[in-house]
N, C-alpha and C positions, 0 to 999 in steps of 0.2 A: 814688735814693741818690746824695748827692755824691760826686766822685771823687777818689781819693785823690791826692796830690802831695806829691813829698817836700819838706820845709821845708827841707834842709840844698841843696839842688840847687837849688832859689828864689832862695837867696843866695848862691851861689857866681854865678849867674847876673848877677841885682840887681850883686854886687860887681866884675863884669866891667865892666857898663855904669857904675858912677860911675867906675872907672878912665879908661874910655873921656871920659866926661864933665868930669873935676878932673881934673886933672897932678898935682897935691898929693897925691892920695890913696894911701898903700900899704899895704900889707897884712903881717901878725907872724904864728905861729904858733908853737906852743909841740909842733912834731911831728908836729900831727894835722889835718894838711893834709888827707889824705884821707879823713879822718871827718866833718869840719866844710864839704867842699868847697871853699877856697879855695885849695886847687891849680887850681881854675881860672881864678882871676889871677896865680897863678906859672905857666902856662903861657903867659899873654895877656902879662905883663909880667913879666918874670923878675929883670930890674935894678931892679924896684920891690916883691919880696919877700924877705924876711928869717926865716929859721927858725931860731930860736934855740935850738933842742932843747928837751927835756924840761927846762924851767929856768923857770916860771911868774913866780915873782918877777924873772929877768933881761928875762921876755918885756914885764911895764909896766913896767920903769926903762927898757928901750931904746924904746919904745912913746912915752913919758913925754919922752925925748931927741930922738926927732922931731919930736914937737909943739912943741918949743919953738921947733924950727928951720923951724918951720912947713908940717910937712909934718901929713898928715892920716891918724893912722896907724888901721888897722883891728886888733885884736888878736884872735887867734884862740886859744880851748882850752877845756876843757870848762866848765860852768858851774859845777859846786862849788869847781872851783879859784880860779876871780876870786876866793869868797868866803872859803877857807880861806887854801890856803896864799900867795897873792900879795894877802891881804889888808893888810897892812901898807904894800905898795908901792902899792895902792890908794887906799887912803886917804892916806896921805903926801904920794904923790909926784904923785899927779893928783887927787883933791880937792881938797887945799886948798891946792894952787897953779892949781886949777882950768885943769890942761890938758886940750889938745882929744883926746880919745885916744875911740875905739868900744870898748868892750868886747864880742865877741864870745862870748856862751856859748851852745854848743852843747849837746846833751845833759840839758837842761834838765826840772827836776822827778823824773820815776823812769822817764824814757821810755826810760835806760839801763838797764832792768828788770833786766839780766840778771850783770850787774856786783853790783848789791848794793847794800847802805846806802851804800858806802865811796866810791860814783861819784855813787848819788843826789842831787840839788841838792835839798832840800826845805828851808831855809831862808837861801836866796841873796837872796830879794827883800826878805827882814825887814833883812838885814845891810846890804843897798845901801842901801835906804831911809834907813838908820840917818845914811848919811855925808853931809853939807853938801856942797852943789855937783854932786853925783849924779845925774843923772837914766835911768828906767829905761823900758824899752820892752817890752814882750811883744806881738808878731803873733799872730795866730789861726788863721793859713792861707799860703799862699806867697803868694796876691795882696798880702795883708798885708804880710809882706817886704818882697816887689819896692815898694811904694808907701811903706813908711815908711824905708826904708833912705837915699833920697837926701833925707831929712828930718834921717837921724842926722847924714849927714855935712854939713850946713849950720849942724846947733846949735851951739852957742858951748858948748865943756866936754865934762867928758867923760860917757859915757852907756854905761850897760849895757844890750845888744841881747840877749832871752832866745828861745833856739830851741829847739825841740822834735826829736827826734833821728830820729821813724818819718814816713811819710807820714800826713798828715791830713786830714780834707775840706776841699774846697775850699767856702768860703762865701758870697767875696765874687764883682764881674766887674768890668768896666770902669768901672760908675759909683760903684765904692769913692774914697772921697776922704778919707784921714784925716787927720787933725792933731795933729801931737803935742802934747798936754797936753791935748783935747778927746776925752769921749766919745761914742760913738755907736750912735744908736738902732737896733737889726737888727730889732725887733721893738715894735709899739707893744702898750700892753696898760694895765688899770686898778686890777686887783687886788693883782698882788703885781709888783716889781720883781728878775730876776734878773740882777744883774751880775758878770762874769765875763770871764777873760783867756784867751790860748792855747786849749791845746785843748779846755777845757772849757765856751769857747764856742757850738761847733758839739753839744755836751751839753746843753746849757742850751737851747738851740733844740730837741733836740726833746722835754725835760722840758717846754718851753711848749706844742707841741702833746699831749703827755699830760694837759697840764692843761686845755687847752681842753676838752678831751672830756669832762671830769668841771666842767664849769663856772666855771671858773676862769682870767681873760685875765688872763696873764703878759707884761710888758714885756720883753724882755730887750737888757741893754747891754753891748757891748763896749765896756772897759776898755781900750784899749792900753796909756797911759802909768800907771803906778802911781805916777810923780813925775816932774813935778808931778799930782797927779789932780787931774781937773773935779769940783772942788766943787761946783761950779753945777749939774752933773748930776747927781748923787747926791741933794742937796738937793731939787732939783726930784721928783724920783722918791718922795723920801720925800714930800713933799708931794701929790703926785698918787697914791699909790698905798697910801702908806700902811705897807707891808710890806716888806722887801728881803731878798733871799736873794745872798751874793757866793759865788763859784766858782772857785777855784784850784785845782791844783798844785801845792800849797806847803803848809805847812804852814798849819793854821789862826793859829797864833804869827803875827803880824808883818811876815805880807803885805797884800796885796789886802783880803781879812775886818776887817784892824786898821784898815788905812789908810779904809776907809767909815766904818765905826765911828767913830773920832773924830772924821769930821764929821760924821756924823749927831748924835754926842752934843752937841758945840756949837750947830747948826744949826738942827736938826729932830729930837727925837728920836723914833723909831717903831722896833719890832719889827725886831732884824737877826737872822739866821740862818745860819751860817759852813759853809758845804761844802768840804772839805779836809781834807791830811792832821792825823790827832789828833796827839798831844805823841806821838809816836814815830817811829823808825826803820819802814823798812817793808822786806819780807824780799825775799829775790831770787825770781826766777820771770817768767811771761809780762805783758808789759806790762796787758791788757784785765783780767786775774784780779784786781792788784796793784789797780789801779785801782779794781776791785767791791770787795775786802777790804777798802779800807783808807776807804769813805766817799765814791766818788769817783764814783758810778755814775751814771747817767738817773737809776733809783731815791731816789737818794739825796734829788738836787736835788730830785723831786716830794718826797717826805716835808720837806723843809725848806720849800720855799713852800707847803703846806700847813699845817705847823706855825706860820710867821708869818705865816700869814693868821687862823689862829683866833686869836694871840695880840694880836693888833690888833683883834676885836670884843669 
């Protein structure tokens, strides 16, 4: 069994070493320093952190102010917040003057189980996707993190970094090599293609070995960037394989699921099958329950690449 590692303790990590690495780089918080772990570069560098309280919209306009002054700001708070309430300042103030700003969301998808609808993100990637100049990032694992974090801080603009809140398996090891806006293959296969972000990743892997067993070789792709996404990968997959199953955290609306979809519908069209949450809220309780209830399970996945795989003969 993989071993678990926490994703918020990854980057608090990762975010020490670019500190160490950029002089430019500093770090925002919107309070929740110690939920997000980036109290561990207020502790490494304390004249280069800024906690602007509970103020989300103050935390991108000042976020938004350093970048202009060229510094390299990382902003930290939960994830439905980027999308709600300091949306405005999102879009405004760093889209489409396309500053260099990280958005940090924490807390990401329902992994704040116990909070409620009112904390869950389940449609923060549909709203990012939505802004010009935007680009989004979802790790699958801490290796992930640690390896695409000193990627964020290189890209030109600003970019929303989506973190998962519990410990998750660990996937990847040293010979992880990712790139942002390229996907990659964790899993070669010819039947059906499932591709999939976060932690539904390590889902998807072993919906493929359930499916092996019943005859059925599943490709499975980690997604990291949801924008720009590897068209070329998708494409290809629909052409080799025929079938695609995507895998989110999010709602089925206007994540991951949407974004394959319209390329497949240009490109190649074949059989897509959308695993995520449905057009609802999902209730408070224990993270793994949430997940089976709401469509999000191993189970699930198998029932969906089986389903477009028969709808492809």
């Amino acid at each position: 069994m993989a071993e678990l590692v926490s994703m918020r303790k990854a980057y608090g990590e990762a975010l020490v070493q670019l500190g160490e690495r950029y002089p430019e780089v500093v770090a925002l918080s919107a309070d929740v320093s110690n939920s997000d772990f980036s109290y561990m570069f207020q502790e490494k560098y304390p004249e280069r952190f800024y906690n602007v309280g509970i103020a989300e919209q103050a935390l991108v306009d000042v976020a938004a102010g350093l970048a202009y002054s060229g510094k390299i700001p990382f902003a930290n708070t939960f994830a439905f917040l980027f999308a709600t309430r300091a949306l405005e300042m999102v879009r405004t103030h760093l889209c489409y003057g396309r500053a260099n700003v990280k958005l940090m969301g924490a807390y990401a998808g329902i992994s704040d189980s116990f909070d409620g609808p009112t904390h869950h993100s389940i449609s923060d990637i549909a709203i990012m996707r939505s802004l010009p100049n935007m680009t989004i990032v979802v790790p699958s694992d801490a290796v992930a993190v640690a390896r695409l974090l000193p990627q964020v801080a290189e890209w030109c603009g600003p970019v929303y970094f989506r973190m998962n809140r519990n410990e998750v398996p660990t996937l990847f090891d040293e010979h992880y090599a990712p790139q942002i806006g390229k996907a990659v293959v964790v899993r070669p296969g010819k039947d059906v293609t499932l591709i999939a972000c976060g932690l539904m990743l390590s889902r998807s892997l072993e919906a493929a070995a359930i499916l092996e067993k019943h005859g059925l070789d599943a490709r499975v792709v980690e997604m990291h960037t949801i924008k720009p996404i590897d068209q070329d990968a998708i494409e290809l997959a629909a052409r080799e394989t025929g079938a695609l199953v995507t895998v989110e955290e999010h709602t089925i609306l206007g994540g991951l699921g949407a974004a394959v979809c319209e390329v497949v519908a240009e490109r190649y069209p074949v059989p897509v099958r959308r695993v995520g949450l449905p057009d609802c809220f999902a209730e408070t309780g224990p993270y793994d329950k949430i997940l089976e209830r709401y469509g999000m399970s191993v189970e699930h996945i198998v029932s969906a690449a089986r389903a477009a795989v028969e709808m492809k003969r």
